[in-house]
N, C-alpha and C positions, 0 to 999 in steps of 0.2 A: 422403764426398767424391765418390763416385762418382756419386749421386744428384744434388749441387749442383752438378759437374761438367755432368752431360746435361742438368738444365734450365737451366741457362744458358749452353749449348750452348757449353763450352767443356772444355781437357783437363782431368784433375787435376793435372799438372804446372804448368797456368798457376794453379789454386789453391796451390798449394806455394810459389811465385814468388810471390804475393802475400803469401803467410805471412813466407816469410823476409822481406820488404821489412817486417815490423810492419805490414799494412794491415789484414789482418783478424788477427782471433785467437781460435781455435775453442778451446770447453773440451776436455776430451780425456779420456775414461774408458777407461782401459788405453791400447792400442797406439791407440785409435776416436777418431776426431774427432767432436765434436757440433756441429754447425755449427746459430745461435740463426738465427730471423727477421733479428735484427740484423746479423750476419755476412754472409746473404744480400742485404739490403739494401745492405749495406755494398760484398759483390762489384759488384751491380748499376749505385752508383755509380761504383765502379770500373773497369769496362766502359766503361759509359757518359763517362767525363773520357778514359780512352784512346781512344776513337772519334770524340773532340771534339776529340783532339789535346795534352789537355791532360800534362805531365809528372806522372811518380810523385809528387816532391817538391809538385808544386800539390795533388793530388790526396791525399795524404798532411796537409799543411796543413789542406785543408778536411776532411775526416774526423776530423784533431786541433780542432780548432774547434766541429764538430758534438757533439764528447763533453764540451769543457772548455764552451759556452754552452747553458744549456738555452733560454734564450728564441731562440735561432738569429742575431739579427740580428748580429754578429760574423758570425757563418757567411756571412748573406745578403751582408752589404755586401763578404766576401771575394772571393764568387762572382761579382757583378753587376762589378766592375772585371776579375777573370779572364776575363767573358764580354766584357767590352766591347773587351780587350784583345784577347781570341781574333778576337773579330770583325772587330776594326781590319786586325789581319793576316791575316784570309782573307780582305779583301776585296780587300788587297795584292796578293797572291796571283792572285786571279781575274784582276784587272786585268794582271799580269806574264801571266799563262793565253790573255787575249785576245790581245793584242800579240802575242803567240808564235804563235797560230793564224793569224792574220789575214796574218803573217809568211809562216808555212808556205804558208798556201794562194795566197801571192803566188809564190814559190818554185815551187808547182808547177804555177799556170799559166802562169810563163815556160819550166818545164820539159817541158809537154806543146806547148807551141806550138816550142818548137826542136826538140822529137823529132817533130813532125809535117811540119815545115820538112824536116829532116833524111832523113826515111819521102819526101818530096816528091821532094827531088832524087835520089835513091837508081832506077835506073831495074833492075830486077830481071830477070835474062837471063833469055828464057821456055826452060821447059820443054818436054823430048820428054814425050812419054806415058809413056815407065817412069820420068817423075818425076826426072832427070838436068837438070840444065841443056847447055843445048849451051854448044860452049868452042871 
């Protein structure tokens, strides 16, 4: 574990969590996991659908998919509407992203032009030399 662990630069606990959730399923000789190519593979995708955003249960889906169709297209045509779907709403997303900066940055150039308004009329009593304001 501790080996599939570091190259896939992740803890063992997050392999454990993937175990109990049925994602992967390592053979196991005595107390030892053996973790196959497939397994590894299998993390991989795993990884990989949680960095896409995608949920356990989707992700879970398409891994139950990938074992029950050997020719894959089940698998494929699950994935290509998951991705089309994902992409629908990250593109959502981006657009709600823009609006919100474009917002912001209107925000804070009304916000530096009234604090500059503000620094304008502000007329700052001078100082003596030891840095005291006179009063």
């Amino acid at each position: 574990m501790t080996e599939l662990a570091r190259d896939l630069a992740i803890t063992p606990r997050t392999i454990r969590f993937y175990e109990d959730k049925g994602l992967i399923s390592p053979r196991r000789a005595g107390n030892i996991r053996v973790y196959t190519k497939r397994d590894r593979a299998r993390m991989v995708l795993i990884l990989r659908g949680k960095r896409l955003g995608f949920s356990l249960r989707e992700i879970k889906e398409y891994l139950d998919l990938y074992d029950l169709d050997p020719t894959q297209s089940e698998q494929i045509r699950l994935l290509l509407g998951k991705v089309r779907a994902r992409l629908e709403m990250l593109e959502d997303q981006r657009l709600a992203l823009e609006e919100s900066i474009a917002e912001l940055k209107d925000i804070e150039e009304q916000t530096l032009s009234a604090l500059a308004l503000a620094d304008a009329d502000v007329d700052p009593a001078p100082r003596k030399a030891g840095g005291k304001a006179r009063g």
